[in-house]
C-alpha positions in Angstrom: -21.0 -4.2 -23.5 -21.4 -4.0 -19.9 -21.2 -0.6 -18.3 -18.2 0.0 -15.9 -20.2 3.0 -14.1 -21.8 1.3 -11.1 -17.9 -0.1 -10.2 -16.9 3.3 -10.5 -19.3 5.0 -8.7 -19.0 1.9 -6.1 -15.1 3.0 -5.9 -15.7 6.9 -5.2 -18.2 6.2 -2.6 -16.0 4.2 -0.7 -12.9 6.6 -1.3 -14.7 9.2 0.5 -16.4 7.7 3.2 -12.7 6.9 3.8 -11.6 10.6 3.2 -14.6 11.7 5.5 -13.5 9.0 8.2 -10.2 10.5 8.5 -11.5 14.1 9.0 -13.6 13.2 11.4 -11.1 11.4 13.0 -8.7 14.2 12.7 -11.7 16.3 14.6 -12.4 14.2 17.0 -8.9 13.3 18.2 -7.8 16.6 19.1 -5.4 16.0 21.3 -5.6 12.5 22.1 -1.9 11.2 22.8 -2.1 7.4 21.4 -2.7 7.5 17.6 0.1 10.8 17.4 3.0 8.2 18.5 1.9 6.0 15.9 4.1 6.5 12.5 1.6 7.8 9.8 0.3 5.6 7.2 2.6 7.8 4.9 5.7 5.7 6.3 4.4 2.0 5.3 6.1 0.4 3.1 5.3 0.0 -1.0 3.6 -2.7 -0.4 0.5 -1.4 1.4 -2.7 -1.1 -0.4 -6.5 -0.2 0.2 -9.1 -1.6 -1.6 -13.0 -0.5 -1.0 -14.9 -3.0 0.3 -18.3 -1.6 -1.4 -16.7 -3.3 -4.8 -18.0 -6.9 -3.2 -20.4 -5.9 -0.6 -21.1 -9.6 -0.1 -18.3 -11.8 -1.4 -15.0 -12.1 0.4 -12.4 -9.3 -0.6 -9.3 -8.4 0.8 -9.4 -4.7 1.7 -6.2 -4.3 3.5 -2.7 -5.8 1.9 0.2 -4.6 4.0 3.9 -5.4 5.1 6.7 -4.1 6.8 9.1 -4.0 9.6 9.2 -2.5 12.8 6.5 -0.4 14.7 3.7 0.9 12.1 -0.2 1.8 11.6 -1.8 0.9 8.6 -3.7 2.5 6.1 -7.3 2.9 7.3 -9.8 0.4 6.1 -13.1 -0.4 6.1 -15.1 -3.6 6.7 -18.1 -5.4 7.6 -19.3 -7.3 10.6 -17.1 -10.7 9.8 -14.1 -9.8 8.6 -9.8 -11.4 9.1 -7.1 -10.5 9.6 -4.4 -12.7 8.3 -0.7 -12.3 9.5 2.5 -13.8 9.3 6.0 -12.7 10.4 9.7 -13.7 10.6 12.4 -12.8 12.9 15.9 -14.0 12.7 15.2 -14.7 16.4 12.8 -15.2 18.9 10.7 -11.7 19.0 7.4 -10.2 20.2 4.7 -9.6 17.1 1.8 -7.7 18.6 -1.2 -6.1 16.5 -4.5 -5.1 16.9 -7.4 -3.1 15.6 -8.7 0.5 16.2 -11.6 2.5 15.2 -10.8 4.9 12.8 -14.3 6.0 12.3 -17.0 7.1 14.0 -17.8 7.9 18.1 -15.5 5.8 19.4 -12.1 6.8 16.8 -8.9 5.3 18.7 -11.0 3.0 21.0 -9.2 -0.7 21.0 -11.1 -3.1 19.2 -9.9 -6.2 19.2 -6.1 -7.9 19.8 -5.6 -9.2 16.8 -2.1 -11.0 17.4 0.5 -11.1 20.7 3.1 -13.9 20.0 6.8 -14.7 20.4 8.5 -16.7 18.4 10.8 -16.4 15.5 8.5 -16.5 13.0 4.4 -17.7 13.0 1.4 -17.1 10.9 -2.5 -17.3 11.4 -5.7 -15.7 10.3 -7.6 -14.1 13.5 -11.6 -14.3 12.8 -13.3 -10.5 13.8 -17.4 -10.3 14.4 -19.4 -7.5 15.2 -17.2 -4.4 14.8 -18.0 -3.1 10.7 -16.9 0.2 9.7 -13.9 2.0 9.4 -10.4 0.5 11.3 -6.7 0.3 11.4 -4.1 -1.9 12.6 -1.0 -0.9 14.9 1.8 -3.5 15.0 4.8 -3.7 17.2 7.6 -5.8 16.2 11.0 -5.6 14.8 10.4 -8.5 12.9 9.6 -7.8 9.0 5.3 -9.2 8.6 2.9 -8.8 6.5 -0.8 -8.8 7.1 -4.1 -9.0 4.6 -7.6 -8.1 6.0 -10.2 -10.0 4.0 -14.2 -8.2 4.9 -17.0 -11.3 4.7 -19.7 -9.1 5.2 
């Protein structure tokens, strides 16, 4: 029988490089006014989840599994240099969906990364291709429109 350990252990690392990335962006911020009007990843909905990305270092997984309604910041993930972000959303009319990616980790925690989505419509979906930026992110979205969004690391 197999051992299970090297999962595990593969699990714990990446649970605390995610713990460490939040205190260091917790340090770091100080005051910095943009990520405090976020809502906290405590106030997404039951459907968020993380997974660690060092489970399948180099076979697609999804790390990020979110959805909601209304203004929110996900959970904070991690990735590697390709990675997707895959989205959909539905209003019952036409309304703005906008989302994009910040660092959570690192030098630059709260710098912009990349727009991930800015539509209006009623309702659209897609999957936004992301290259060069690995390490630890999250996603604020602005829309009154209920979405969902799934971040799949390549790399």
């Amino acid at each position: 029988m197999r051992s299970r350990l090297p999962t595990i252990i593969a699990t714990a690392v990446a649970l605390a490089l995610l713990w460490l990335c939040g205190l260091a962006a917790m340090a770091t911020l100080g005051g910095n006014a943009p990520l405090a009007t976020l809502p906290s990843p405590a106030t997404m909905t039951s459907c968020s989840t993380v997974r660690p990305s060092a489970t399948l270092p180099h076979a697609p997984v999804v790390v990020l599994d979110a959805c909601g309604k209304g203004v929110q910041r996900t959970a904070t993930f991690i990735t590697g240099d390709e990675w997707a972000a895959q989205f959909t959303f539905d209003c019952a009319t036409a309304d703005v969906f906008q989302a994009a990616a910040y660092a959570a980790g690192g030098v630059n925690v709260g710098a912009l990364e990349a727009v991930l989505v800015n539509r209006s419509a009623a309702s659209s979906s897609g999957t936004v291709p992301v290259h060069g930026t690995p390490g630890a992110h999250y996603v604020s979205i602005s829309s009154a429109c209920a979405w969902t969004l799934k971040v799949i690391s390549y790399s």
